[in-house]
N, CA, C and O of each residue as an XYZ file, in Angstrom:
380
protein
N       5.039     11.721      1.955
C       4.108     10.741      1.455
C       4.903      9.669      0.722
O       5.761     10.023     -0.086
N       4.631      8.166      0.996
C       5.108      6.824      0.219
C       4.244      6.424     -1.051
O       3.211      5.871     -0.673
N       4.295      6.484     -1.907
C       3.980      5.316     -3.254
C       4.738      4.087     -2.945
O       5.939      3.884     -3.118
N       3.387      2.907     -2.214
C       4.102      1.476     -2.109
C       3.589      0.999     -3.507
O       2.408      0.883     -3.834
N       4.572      0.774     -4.188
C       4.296     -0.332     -5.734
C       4.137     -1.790     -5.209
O       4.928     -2.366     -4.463
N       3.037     -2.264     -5.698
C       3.106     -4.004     -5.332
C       3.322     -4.714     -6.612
O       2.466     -4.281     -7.384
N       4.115     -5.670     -7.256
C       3.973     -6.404     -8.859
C       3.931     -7.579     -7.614
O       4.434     -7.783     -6.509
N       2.852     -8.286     -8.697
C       2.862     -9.898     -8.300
C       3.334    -10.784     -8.846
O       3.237    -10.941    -10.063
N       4.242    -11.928     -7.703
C       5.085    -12.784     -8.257
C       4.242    -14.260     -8.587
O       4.687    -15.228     -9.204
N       3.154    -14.134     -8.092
C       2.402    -15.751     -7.962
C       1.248    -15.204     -8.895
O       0.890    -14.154     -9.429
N       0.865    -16.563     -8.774
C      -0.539    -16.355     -9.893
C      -1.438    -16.070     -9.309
O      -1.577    -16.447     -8.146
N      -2.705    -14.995    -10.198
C      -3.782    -14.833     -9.289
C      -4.294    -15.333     -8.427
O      -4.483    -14.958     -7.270
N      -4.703    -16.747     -9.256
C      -5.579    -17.539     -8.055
C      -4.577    -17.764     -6.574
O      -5.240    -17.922     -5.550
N      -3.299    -17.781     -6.443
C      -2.783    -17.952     -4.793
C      -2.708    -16.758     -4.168
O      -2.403    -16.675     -2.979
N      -3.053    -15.450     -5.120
C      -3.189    -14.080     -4.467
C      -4.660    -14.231     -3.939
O      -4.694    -14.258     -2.709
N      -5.871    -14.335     -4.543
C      -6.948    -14.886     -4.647
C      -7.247    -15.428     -2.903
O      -7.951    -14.843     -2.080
N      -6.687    -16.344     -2.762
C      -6.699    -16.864     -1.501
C      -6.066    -16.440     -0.522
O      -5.707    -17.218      0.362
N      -5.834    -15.309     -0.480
C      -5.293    -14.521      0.763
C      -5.262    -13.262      0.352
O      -4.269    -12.556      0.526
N      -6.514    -12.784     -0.330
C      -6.987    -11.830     -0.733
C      -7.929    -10.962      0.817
O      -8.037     -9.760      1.059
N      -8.371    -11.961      1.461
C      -9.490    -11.029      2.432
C      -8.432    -11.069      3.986
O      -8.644    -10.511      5.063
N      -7.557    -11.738      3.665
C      -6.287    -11.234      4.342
C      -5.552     -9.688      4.404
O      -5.310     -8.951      5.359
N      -5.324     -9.553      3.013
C      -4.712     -8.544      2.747
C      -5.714     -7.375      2.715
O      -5.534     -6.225      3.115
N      -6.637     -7.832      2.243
C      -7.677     -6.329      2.754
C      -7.829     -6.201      4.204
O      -7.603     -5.049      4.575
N      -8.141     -7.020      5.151
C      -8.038     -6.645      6.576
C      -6.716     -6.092      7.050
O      -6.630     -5.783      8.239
N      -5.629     -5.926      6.216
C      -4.486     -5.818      6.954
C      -4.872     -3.845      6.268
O      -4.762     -3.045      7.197
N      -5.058     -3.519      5.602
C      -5.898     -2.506      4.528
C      -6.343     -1.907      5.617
O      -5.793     -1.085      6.350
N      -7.186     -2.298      5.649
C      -8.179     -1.657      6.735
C      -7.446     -1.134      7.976
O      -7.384      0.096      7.985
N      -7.045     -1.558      8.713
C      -5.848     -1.918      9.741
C      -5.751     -0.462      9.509
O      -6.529      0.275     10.116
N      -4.645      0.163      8.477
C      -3.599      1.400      8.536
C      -4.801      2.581      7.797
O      -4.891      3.763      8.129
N      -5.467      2.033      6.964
C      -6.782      3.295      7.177
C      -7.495      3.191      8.203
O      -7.884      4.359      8.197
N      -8.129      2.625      9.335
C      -8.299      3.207     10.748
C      -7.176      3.825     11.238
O      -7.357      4.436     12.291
N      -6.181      3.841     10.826
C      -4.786      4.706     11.697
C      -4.481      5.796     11.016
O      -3.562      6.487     11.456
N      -5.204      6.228      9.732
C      -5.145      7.337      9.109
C      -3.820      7.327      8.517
O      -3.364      8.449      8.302
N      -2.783      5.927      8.068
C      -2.143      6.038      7.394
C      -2.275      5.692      6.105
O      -1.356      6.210      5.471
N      -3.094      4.966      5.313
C      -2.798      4.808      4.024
C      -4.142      5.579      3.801
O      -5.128      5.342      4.499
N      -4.141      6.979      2.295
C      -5.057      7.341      1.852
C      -5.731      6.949      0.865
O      -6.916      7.275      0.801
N      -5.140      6.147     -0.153
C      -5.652      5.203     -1.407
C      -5.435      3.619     -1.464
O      -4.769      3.266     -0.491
N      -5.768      2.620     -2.249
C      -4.918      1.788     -2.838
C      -6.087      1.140     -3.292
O      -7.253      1.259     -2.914
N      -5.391      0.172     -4.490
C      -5.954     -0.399     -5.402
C      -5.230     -1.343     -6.321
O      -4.018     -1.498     -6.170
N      -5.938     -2.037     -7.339
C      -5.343     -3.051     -8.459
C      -4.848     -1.907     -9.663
O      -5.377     -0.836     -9.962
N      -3.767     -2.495    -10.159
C      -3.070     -1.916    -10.872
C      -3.526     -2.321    -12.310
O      -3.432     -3.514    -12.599
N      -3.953     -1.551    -13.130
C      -5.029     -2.107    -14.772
C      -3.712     -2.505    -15.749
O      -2.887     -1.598    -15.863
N      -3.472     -3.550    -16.347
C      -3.985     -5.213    -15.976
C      -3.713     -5.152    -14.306
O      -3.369     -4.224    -13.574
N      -3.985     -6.387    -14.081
C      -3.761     -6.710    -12.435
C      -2.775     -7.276    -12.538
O      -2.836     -8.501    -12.643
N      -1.419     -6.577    -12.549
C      -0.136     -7.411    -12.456
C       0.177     -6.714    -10.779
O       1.320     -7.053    -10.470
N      -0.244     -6.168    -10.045
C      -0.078     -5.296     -8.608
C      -0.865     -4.354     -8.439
O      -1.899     -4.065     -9.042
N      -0.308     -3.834     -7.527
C      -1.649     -3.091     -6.623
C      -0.563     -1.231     -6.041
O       0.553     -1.075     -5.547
N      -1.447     -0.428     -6.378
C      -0.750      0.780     -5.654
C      -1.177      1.427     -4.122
O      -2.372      1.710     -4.029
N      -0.274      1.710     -2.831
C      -0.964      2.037     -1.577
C      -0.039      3.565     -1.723
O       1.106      3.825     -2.092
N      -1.129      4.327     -1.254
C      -0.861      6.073     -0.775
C      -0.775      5.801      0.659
O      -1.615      5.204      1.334
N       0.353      6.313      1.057
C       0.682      6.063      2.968
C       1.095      7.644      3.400
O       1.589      8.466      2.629
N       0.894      7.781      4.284
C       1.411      9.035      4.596
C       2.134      8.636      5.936
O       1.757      9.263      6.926
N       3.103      7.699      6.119
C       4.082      7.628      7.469
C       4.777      8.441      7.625
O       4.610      9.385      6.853
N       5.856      8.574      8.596
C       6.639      9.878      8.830
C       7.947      9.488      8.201
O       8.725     10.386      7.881
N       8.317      7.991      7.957
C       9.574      8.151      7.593
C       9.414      6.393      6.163
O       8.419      5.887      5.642
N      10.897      6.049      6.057
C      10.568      4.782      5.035
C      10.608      3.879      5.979
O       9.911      2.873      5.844
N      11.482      4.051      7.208
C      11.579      2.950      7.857
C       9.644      2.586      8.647
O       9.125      1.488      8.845
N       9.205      3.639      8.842
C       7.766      3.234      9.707
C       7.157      2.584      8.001
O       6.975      1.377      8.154
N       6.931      2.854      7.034
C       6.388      2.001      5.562
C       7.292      0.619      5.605
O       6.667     -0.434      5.727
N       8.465      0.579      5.528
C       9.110     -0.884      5.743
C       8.133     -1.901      6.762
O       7.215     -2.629      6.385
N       8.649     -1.701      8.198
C       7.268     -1.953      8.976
C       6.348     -2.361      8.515
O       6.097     -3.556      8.357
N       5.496     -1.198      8.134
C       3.992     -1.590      7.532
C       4.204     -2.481      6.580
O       3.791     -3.573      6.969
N       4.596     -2.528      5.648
C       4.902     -3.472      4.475
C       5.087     -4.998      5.419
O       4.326     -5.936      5.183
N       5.811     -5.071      6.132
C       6.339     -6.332      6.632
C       4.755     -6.920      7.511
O       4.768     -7.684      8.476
N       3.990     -6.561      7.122
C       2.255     -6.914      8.086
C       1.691     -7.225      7.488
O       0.569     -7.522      7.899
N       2.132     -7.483      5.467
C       1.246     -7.068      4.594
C       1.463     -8.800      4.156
O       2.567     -9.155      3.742
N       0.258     -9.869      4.294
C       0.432    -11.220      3.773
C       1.004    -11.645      2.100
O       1.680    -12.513      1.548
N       0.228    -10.395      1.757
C       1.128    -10.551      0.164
C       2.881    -10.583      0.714
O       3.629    -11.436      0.236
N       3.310     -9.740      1.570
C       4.998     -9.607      1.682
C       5.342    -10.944      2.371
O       6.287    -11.624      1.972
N       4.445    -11.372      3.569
C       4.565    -12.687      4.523
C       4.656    -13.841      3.194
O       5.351    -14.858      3.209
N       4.299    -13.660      2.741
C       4.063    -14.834      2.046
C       4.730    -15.112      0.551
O       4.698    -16.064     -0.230
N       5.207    -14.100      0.549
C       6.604    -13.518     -1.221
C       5.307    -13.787     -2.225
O       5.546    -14.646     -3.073
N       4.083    -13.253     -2.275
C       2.959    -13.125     -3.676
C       3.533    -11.802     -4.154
O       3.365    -11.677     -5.367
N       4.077    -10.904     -3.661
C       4.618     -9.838     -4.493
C       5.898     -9.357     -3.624
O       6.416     -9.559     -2.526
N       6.074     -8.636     -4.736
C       7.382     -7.638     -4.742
C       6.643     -6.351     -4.599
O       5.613     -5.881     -5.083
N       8.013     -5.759     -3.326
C       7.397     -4.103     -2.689
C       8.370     -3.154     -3.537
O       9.406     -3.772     -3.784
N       8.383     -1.787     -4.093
C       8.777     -1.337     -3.747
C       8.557      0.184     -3.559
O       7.553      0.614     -4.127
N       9.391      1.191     -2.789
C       8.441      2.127     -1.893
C       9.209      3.324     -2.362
O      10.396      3.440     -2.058
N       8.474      4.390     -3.227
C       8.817      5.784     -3.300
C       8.618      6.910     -2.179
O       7.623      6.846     -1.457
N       9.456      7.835     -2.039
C       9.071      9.060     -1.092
C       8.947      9.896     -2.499
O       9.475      9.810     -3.607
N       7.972     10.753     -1.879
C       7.355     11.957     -2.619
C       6.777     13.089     -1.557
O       6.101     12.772     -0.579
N       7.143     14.482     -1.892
C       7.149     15.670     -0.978
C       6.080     15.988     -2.358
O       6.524     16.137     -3.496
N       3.998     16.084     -1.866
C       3.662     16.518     -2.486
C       3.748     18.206     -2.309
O       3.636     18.794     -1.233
N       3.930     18.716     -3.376
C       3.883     20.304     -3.416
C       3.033     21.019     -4.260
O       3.263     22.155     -4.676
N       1.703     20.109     -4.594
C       0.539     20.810     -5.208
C      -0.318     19.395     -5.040
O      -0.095     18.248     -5.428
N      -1.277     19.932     -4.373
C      -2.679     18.620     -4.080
C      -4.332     19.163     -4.123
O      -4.271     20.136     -3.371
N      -5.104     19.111     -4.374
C      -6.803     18.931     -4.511
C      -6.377     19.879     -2.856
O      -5.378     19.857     -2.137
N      -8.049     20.837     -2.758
C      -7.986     21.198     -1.609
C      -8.462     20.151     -0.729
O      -7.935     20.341      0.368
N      -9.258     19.075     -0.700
C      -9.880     18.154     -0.375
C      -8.862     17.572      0.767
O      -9.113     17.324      1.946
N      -7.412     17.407     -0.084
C      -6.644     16.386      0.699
C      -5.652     17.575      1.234
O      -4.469     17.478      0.910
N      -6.007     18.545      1.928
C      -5.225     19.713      2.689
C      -4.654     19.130      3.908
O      -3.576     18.591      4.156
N      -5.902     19.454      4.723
C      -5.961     18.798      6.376
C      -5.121     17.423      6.037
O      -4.270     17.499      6.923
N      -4.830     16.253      5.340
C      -4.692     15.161      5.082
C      -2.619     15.205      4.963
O      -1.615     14.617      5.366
N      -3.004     16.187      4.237
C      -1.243     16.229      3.858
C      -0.206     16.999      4.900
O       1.019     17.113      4.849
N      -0.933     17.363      5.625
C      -0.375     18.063      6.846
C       0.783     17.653      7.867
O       1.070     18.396      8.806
């Protein structure tokens, strides 16, 4: 599993405007059953995505689709994590 960190380099309002961009691109990798979370980060200085790809290079990729990255409104960067205790909920999920 990836923790993509997003911090934003531009000001809201030019995130703002390529905001329903970046949610369609969202959508995109949850129909593909790769990203399980994401959201604004409290303040909204970035945003956190749960991915479950097989490697960093397939998240690099994905990242590179993402208009916030097309466009330098933020900075990526991408943790691996081997979860080894999760909710039964997300079983089948972590598989």
């Amino acid at each position: 599993m990836f923790i993509i960190d997003l911090n934003y380099v531009a000001p809201l309002e030019e995130l703002d405007k390529h905001m329903f961009d970046h949610v369609q691109y969202l959508k995109k990798y949850y129909e593909e059953n790769l990203f399980l979370a994401s959201g604004r980060k409290v303040p909204r200085t970035g945003g956190i995505i749960l991915c479950i790809a097989e490697s960093e290079k397939e998240v690099n990729k994905i990242i590179s689709e993402d208009p916030f990255y097309k466009l330098k409104l933020a900075e990526f960067k991408v943790t691996e994590f081997l979860a080894s205790q999760s909710h039964p909920a997300l079983e089948t999920l972590l598989r």
